[in-house]
Steps between C-alpha positions, in 0.01 A plus 500: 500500500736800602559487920564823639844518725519601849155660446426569844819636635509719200128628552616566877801679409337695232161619651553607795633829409121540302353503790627794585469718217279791494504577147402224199818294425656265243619160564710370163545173450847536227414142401147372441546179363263226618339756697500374825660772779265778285206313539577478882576873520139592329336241736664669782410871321154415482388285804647745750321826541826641617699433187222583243643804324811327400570405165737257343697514218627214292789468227629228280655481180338195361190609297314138621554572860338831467218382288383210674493743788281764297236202537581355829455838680276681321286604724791659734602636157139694485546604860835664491641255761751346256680716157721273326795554253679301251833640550884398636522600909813740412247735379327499862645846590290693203212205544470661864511854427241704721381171699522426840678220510557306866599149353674306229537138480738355231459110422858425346347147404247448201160338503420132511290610188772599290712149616238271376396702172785273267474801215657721753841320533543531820486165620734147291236299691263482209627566137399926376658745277875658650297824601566562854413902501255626753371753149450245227522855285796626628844461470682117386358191561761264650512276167614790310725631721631124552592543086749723543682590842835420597617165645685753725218657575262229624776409712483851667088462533511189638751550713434857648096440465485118572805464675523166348821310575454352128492789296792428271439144423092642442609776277731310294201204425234806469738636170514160370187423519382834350702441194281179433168681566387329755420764772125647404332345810511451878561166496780528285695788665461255839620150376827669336533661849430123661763356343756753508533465888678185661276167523522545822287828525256405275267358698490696846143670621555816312534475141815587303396761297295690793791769560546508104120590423529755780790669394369532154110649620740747738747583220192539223269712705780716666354383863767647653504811346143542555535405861814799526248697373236459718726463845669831408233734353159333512494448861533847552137601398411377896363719731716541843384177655418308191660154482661295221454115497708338249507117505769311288619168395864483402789622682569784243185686618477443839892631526389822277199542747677463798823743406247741350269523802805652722592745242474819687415707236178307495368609824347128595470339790528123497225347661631097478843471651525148333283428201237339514443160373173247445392261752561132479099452431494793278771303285306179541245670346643688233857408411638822332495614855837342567703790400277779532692758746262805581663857597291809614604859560340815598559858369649724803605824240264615235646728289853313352656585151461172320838355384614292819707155352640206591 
């Protein structure tokens, strides 16, 4: 079952500039996922007379996410409270064209949903198919791309995406391994990762091959690209007074976030001076909340030529 993150301090941060909009307005959740912070912006849409004429408007790029949603809401659907679109967030600036739009949330992490479905290949807990792309019909699936990069160049992505002290003694086993066939599932990719670290870190908390299987899903789907994308263009569909809420888990995004929020050119004022991290129950409860880090900014300047950069 996918847990929202931070729902509540992201609902707080979010809303309140609804409340006081005149005109109809669009909330877009750039991430839908499991679901969770849209459903608690429609709750929030519809139970207060206040916020009734708002709208939100949900994105993903995995063709599941978006249909199991078609069901799940389909009477918000009918209503015109929710639109959804299968579609990359780095498109968000033509998405929002002629909306009002007073909030976007990005959700740098991926649903609980897409962890536990093996076939995905997200997750070397249970045995799947090396797949790992958020589009199962787009772009290369990580056991073909596995076939034929560059030792060099899984040194680079591991290092630079991962930032795994290993890299070079994972490579190197990763190319051997490869020219015995015997990388075409999850389980495989993660014990020649096990073994290719020290004895000593085998064995520690967090699995080995965690900061391999992330640099690969970042490398494969162009996260950070997408994430440029949206930090430097999309968020400039707000309305004067709009916020963005964007809540990441690796040290990558949060430092692309934070350096991106100051840009001037962006006309945002940052609204957490220190990000904003999950409670000790709230990681009791749901441990991917360890090294969630939420940032929120509001829109001071409308009208900015796209463009601004790193």
């Amino acid at each position: 079952m996918h847990i929202p993150i931070l729902l509540n301090t992201i609902c707080d941060y979010l809303i309140e500039r609804f409340y006081q909009a005149d005109q109809p307005s669009w909330l877009v959740d750039c991430t839908l996922g499991g679901a969770g912070h849209t459903k608690a912006f429609l709750k929030k849409f519809t139970e207060d007379p206040r916020l009734q004429k708002h709208k939100v408007l949900a994105l993903d790029q995995d063709p599941q996410v978006i249909q199991s949603a078609q069901e799940n809401f389909e009477h918000e659907i009918l209503d015109g409270k929710l639109e959804l679109q299968c579609t990359k967030f780095s498109s968000l600036s033509d998405i929002a064209k002629g909306r009002l739009v007073l909030g976007v949330l990005a959700d740098l992490g991926f649903s609980s949903d897409q962890i536990e479905n093996p076939q995905r290949g997200f997750s070397f807990l249970r045995e799947g198919p090396l797949d790992m792309r958020f589009n199962p019909t787009v772009g290369v699936s990580c056991e073909a791309f596995l076939k034929f990069v560059s030792e060099k160049k899984l040194v680079e992505i591991f290092s630079l995406y991962g930032e795994e002290r290993f890299s070079k003694r994972i490579a190197a086993n990763i190319i051997n391994a490869r020219s015995q066939g015997e990388l075409k599932t999850t389980t495989q990719l993660a014990n020649v990762i096990l073994y290719s670290v020290p004895a000593r870190f085998r064995y520690h908390k967090t699995h080995p091959a965690t900061r391999c299987f992330q640099a690969l899903r970042v490398y494969l789907n162009e996260e950070l690209q997408e994430l440029d994308q949206l930090l430097n263009n999309g968020i400039l569909c707000l309305e004067e007074g709009g916020r963005v809420a964007v809540l990441s888990f690796h040290s990558l995004e949060d430092r692309m976030v934070k350096q991106t929020f100051k840009n001037p050119q962006l006309g945002l004022k940052v609204l957490t001076k220190k990000a904003i991290i999950a409670s000790i129950d709230e990681i009791n409860n749901n441990p991917r909340a360890r090294s969630a880090k939420l940032r929120v900014a509001e829109r001071q300047i409308k009208d900015i030529v796209p463009g601004g950069m790193l």
